[in-house]
N, CA, C and O atoms as CSV, one atom per row, in Angstrom:
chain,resi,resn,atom,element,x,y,z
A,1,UNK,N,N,2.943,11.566,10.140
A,1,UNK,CA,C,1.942,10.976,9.278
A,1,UNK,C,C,1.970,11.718,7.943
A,1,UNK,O,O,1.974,12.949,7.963
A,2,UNK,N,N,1.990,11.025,6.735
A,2,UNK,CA,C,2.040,11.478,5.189
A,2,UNK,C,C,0.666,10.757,5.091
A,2,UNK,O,O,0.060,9.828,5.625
A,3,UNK,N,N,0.518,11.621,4.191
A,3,UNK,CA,C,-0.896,11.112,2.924
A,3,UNK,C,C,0.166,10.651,1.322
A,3,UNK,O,O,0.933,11.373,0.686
A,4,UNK,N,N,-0.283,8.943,1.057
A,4,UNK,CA,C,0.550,8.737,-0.276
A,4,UNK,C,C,-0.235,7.989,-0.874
A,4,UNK,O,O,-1.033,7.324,-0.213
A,5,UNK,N,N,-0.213,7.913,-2.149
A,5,UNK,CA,C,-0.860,7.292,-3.550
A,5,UNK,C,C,-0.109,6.376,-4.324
A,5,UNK,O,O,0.925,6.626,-4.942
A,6,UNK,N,N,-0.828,5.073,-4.227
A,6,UNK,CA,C,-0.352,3.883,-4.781
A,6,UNK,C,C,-1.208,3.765,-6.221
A,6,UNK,O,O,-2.433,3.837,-6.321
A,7,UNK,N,N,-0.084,3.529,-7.489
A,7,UNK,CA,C,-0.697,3.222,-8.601
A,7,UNK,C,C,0.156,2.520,-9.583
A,7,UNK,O,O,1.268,2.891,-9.960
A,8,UNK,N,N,-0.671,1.169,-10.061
A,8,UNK,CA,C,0.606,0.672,-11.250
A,8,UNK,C,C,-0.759,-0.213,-11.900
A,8,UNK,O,O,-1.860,-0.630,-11.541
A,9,UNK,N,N,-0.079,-0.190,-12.818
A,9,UNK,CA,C,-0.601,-0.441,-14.173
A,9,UNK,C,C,-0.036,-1.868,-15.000
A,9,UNK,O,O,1.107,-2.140,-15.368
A,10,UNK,N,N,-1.355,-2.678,-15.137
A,10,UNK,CA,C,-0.905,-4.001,-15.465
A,10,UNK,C,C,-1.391,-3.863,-17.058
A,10,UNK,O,O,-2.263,-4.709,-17.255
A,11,UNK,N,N,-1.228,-3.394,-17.776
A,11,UNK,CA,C,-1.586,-3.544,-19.470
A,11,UNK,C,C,-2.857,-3.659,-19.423
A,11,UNK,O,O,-3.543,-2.920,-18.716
A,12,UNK,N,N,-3.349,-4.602,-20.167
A,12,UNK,CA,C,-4.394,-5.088,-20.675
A,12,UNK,C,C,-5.851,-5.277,-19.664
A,12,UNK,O,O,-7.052,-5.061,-19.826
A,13,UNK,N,N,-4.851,-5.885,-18.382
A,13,UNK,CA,C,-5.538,-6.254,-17.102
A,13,UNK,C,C,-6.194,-5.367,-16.494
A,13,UNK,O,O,-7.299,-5.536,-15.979
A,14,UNK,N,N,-5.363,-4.046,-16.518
A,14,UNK,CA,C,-6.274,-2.941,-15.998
A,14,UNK,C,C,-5.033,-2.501,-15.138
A,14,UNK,O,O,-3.840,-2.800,-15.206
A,15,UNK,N,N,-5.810,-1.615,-14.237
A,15,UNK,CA,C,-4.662,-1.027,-12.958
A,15,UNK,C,C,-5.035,-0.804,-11.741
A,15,UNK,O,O,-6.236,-0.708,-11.484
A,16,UNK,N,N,-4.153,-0.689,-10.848
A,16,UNK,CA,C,-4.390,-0.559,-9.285
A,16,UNK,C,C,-4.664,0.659,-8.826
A,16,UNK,O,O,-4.434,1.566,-9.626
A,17,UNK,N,N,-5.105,0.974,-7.734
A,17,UNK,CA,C,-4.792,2.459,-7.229
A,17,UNK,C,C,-5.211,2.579,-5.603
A,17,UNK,O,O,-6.117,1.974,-5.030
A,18,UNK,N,N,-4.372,3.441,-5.108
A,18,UNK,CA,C,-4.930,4.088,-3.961
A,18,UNK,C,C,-4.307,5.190,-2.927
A,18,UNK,O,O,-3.097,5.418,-2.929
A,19,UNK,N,N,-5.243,5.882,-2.011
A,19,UNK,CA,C,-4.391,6.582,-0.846
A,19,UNK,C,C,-4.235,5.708,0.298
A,19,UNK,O,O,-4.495,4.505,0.325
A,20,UNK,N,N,-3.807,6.392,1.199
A,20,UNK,CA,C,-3.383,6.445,2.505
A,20,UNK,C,C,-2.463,7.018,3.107
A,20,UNK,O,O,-1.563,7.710,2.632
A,21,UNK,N,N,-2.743,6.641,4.564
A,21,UNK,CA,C,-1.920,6.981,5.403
A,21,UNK,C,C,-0.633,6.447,6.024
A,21,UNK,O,O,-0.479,5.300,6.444
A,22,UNK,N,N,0.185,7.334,6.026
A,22,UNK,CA,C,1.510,6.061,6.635
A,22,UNK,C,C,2.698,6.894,7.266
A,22,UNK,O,O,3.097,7.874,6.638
A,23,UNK,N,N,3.237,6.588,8.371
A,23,UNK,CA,C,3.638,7.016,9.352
A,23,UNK,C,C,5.376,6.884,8.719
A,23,UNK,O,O,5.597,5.980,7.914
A,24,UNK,N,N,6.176,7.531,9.006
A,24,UNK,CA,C,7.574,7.166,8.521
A,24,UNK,C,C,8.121,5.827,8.669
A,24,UNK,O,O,8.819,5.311,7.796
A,25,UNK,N,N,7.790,5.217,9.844
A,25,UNK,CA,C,8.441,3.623,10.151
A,25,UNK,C,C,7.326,2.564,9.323
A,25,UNK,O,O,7.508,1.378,9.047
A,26,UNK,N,N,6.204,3.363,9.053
A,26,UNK,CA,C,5.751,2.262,8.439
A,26,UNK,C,C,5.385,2.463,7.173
A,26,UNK,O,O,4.383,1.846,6.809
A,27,UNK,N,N,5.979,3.237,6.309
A,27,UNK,CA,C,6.710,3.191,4.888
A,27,UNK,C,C,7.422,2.710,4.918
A,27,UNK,O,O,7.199,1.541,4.605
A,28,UNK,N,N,9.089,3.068,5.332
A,28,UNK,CA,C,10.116,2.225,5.998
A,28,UNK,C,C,9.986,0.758,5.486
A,28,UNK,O,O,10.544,0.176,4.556
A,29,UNK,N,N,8.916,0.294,6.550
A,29,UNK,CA,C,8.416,-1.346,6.520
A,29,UNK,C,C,8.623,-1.820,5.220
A,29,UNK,O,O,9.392,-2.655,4.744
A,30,UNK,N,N,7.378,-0.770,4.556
A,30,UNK,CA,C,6.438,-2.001,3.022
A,30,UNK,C,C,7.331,-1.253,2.115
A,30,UNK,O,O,7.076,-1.409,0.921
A,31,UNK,N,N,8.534,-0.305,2.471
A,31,UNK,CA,C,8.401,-0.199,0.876
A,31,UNK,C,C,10.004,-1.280,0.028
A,31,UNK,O,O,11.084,-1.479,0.584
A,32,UNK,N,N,9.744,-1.583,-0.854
A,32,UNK,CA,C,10.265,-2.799,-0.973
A,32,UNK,C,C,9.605,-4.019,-1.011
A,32,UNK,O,O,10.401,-4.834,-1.477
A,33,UNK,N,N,8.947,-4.349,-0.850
A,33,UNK,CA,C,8.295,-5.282,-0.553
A,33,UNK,C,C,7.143,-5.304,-1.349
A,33,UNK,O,O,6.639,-4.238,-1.703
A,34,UNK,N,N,6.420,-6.917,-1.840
A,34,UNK,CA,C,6.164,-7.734,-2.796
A,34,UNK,C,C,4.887,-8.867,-2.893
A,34,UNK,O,O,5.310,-10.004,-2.683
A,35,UNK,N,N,3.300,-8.806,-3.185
A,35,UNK,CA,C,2.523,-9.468,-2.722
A,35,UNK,C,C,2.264,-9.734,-3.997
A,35,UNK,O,O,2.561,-8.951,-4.899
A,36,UNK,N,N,1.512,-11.209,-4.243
A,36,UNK,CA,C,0.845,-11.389,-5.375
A,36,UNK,C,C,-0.539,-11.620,-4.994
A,36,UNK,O,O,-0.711,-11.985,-3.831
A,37,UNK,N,N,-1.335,-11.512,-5.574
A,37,UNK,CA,C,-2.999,-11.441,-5.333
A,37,UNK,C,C,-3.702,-11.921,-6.550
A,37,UNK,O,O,-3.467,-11.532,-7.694
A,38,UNK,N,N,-4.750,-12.969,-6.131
A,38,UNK,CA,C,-5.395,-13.542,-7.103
A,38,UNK,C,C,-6.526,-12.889,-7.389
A,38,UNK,O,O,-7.081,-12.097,-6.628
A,39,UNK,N,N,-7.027,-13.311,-8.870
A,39,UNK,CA,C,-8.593,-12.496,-8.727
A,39,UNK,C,C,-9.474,-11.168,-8.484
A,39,UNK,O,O,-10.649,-10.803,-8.522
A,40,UNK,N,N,-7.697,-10.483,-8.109
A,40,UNK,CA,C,-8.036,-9.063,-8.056
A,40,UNK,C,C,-8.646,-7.762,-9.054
A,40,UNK,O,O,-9.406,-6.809,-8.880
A,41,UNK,N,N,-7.869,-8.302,-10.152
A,41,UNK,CA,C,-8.522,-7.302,-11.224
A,41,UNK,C,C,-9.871,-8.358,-12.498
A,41,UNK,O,O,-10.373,-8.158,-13.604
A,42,UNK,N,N,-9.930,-9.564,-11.317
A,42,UNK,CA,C,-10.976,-10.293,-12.426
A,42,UNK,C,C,-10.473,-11.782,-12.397
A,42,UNK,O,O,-9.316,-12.142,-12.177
A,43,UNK,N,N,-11.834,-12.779,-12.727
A,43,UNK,CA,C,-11.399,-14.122,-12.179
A,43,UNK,C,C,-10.832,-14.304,-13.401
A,43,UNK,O,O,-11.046,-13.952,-14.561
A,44,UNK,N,N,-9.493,-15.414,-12.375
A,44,UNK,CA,C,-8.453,-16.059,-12.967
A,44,UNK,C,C,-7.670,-14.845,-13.153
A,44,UNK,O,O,-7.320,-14.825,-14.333
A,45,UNK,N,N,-7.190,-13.717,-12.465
A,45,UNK,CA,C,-6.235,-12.727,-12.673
A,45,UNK,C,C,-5.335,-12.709,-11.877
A,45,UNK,O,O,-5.722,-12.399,-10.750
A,46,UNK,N,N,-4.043,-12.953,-11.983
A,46,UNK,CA,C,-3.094,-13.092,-10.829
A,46,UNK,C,C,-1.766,-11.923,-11.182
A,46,UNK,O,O,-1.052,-11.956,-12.184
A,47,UNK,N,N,-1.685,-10.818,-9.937
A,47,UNK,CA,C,-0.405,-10.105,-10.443
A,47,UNK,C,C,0.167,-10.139,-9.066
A,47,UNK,O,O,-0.204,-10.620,-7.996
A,48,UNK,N,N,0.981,-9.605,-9.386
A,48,UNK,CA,C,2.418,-8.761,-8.372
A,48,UNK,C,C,2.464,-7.266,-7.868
A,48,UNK,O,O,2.705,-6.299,-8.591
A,49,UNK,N,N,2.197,-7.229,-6.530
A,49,UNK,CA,C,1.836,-5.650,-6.503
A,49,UNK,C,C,3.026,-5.249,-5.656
A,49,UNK,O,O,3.254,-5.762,-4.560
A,50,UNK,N,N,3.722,-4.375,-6.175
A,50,UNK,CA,C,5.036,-3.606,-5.904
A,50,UNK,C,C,4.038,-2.712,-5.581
A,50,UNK,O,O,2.986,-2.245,-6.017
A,51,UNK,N,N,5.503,-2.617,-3.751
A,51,UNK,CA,C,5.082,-1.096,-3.382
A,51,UNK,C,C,6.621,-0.546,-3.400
A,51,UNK,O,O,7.392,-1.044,-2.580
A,52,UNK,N,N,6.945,0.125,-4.000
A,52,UNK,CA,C,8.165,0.840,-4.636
A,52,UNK,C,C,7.845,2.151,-4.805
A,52,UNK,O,O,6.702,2.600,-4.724
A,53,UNK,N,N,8.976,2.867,-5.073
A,53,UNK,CA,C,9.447,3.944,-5.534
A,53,UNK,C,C,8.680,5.042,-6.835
A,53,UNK,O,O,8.623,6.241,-7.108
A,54,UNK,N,N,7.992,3.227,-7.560
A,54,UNK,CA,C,7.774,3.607,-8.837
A,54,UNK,C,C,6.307,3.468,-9.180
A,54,UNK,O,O,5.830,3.428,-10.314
A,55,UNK,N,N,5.527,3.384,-7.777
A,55,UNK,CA,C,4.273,2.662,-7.327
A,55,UNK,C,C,3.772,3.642,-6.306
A,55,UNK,O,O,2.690,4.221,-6.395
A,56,UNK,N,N,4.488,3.761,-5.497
A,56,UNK,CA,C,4.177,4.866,-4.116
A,56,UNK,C,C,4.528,5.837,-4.132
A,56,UNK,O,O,5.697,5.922,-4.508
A,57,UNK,N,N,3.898,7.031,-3.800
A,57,UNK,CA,C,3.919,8.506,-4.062
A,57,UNK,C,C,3.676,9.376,-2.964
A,57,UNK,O,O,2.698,9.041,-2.296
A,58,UNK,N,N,4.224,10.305,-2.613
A,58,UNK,CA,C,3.751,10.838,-1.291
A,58,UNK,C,C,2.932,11.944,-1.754
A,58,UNK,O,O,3.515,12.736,-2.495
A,59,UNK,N,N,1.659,12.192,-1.475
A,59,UNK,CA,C,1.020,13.612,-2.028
A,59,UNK,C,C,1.144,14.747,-1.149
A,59,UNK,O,O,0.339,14.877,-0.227
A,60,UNK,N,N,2.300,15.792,-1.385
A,60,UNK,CA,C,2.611,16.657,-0.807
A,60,UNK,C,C,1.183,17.654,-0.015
A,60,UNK,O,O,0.516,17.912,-1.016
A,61,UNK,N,N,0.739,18.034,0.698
A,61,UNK,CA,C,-0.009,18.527,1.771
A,61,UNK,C,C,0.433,19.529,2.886
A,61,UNK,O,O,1.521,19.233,3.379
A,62,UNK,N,N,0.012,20.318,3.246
A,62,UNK,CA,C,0.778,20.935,4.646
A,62,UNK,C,C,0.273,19.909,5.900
A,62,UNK,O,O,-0.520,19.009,5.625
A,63,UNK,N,N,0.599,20.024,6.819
A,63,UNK,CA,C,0.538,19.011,8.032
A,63,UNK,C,C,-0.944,18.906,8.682
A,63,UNK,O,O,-1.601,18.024,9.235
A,64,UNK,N,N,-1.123,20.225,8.337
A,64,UNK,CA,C,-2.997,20.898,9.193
A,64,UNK,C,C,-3.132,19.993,8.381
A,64,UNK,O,O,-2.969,18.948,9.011
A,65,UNK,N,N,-3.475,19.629,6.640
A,65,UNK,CA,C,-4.646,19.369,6.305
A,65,UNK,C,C,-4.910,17.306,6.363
A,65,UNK,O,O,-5.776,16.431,6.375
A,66,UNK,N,N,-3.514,17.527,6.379
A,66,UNK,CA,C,-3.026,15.951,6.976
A,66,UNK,C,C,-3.859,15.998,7.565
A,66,UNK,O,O,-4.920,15.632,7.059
A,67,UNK,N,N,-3.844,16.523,9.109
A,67,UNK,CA,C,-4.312,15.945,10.081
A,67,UNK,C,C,-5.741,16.040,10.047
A,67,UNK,O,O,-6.352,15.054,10.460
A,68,UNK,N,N,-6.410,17.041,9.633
A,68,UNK,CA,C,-7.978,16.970,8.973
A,68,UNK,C,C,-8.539,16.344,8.578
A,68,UNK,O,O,-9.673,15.966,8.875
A,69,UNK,N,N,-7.609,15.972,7.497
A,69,UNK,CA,C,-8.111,14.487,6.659
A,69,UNK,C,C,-8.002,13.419,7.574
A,69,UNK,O,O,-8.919,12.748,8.051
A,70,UNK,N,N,-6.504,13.308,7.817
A,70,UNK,CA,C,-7.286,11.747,8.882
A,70,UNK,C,C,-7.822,11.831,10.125
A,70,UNK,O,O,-7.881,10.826,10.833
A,71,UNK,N,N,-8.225,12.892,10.494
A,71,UNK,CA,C,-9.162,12.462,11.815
A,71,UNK,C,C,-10.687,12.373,11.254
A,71,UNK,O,O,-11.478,11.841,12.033
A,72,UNK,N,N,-11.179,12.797,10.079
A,72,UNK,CA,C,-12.252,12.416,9.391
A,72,UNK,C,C,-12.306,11.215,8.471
A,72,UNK,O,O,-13.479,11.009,8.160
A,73,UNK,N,N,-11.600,10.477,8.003
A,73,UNK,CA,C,-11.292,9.717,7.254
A,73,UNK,C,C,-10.864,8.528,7.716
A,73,UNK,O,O,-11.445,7.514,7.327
A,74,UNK,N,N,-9.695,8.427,8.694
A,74,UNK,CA,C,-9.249,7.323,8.822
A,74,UNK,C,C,-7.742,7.526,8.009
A,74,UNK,O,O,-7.311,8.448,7.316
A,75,UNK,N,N,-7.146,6.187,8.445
A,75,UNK,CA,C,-6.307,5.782,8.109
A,75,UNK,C,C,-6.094,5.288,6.541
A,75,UNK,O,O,-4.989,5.269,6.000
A,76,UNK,N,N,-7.192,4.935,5.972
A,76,UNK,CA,C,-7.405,3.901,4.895
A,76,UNK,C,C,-8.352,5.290,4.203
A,76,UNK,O,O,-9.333,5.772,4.770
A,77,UNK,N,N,-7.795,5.770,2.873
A,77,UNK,CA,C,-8.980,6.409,2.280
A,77,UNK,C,C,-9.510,5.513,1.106
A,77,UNK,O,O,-10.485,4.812,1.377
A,78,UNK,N,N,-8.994,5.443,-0.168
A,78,UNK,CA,C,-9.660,4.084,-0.484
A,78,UNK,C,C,-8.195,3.392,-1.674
A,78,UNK,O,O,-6.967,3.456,-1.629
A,79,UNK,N,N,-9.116,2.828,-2.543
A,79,UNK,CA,C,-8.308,1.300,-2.999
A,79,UNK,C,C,-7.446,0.456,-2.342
A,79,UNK,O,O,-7.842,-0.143,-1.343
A,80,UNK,N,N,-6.168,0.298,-2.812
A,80,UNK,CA,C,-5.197,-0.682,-2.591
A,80,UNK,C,C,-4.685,0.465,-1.822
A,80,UNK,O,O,-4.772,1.651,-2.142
A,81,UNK,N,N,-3.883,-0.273,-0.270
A,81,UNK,CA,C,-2.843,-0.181,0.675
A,81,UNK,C,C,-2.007,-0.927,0.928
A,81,UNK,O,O,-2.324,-2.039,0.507
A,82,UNK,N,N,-0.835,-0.925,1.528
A,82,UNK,CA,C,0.539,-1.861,1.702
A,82,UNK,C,C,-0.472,-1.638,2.965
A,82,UNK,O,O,-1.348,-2.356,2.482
A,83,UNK,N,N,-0.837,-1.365,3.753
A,83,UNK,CA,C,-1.393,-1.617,5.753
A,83,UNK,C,C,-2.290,-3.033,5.213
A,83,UNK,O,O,-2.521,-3.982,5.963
A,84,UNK,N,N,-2.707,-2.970,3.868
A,84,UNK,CA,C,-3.748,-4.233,3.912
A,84,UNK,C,C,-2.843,-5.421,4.477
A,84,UNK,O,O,-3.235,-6.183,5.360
A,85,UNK,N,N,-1.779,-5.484,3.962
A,85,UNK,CA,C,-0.925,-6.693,3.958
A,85,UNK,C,C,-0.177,-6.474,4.821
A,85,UNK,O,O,0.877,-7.106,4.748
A,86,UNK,N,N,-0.285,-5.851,5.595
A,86,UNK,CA,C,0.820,-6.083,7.220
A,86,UNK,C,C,0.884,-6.858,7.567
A,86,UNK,O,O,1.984,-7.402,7.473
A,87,UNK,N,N,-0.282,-7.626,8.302
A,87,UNK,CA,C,0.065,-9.042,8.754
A,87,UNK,C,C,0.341,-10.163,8.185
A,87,UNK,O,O,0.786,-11.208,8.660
A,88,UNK,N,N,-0.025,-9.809,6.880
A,88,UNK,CA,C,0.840,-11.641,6.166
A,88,UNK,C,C,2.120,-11.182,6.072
A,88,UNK,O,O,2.883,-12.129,5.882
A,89,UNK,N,N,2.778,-9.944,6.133
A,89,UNK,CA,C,4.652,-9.716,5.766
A,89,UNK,C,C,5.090,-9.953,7.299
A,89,UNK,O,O,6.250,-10.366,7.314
A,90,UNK,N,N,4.358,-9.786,9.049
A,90,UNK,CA,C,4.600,-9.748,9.883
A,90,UNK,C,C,4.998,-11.525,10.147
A,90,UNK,O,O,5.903,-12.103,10.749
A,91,UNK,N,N,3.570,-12.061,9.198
A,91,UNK,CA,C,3.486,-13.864,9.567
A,91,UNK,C,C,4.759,-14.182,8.869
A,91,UNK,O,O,5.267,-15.224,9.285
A,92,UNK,N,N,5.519,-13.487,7.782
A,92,UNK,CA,C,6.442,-14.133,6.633
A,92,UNK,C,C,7.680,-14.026,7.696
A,92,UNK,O,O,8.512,-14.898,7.947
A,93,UNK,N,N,7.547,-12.466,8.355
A,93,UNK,CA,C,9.266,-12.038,9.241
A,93,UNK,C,C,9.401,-12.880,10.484
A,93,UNK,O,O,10.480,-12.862,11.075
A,94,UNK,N,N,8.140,-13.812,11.055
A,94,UNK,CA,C,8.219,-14.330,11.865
A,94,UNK,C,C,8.237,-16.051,11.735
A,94,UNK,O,O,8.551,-16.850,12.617
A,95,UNK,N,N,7.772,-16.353,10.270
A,95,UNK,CA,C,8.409,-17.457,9.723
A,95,UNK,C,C,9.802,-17.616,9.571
A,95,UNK,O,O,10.467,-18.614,9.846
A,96,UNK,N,N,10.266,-16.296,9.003
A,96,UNK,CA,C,12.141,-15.983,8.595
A,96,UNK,C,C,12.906,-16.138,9.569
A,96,UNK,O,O,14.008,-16.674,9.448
A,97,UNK,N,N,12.333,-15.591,10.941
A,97,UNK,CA,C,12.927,-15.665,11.785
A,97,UNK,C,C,13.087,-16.986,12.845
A,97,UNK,O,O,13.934,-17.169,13.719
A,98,UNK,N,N,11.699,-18.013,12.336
A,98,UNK,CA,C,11.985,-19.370,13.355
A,98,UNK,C,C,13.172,-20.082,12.676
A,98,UNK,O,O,13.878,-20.828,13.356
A,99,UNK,N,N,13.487,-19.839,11.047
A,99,UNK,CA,C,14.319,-20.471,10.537
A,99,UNK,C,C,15.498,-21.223,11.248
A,99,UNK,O,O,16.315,-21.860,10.583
């Protein structure tokens, strides 16, 4: 389990942000991967939220305090997470796959 920080920046629109938690296979998963979201930073606002390289950050920690933090916290500390969108990329790999 890592503790990592999601942040990108839409100009004018404003910007995203957040922590969490995420296990090696399930970085793995989201990173790469591509959601658009309406209304998020304000009605009629539509972006693209990359979880990349250039977006996702791992915040270095020793392991104790890892684990401190999330057994008080949770999984989810706050803003935007790629875990939000697991199951619509799970519904997409299992659409891909009835193909």
């Amino acid at each position: 389990m890592k503790l990592y920080r999601y942040e990108e920046d839409f100009g004018r629109m404003g910007s995203l942000d957040g922590m969490f938690f995420a296990t090696d296979d399930e970085y793995t998963y989201f990173m790469g991967k591509t959601i658009w979201e309406n209304d998020i930073l304000g009605k009629h606002s539509q972006v693209q939220l990359d979880f990349d390289k250039t977006t996702v950050t791992e915040v270095k920690l020793s392991q104790t305090t890892i684990d401190e933090m999330f057994a008080v916290l949770g999984s989810h500390i706050s803003g935007i997470s790629p875990m939000d969108y697991f199951d619509q990329w799970q519904e997409e790999d299992e659409e891909s796959d009835d193909e």
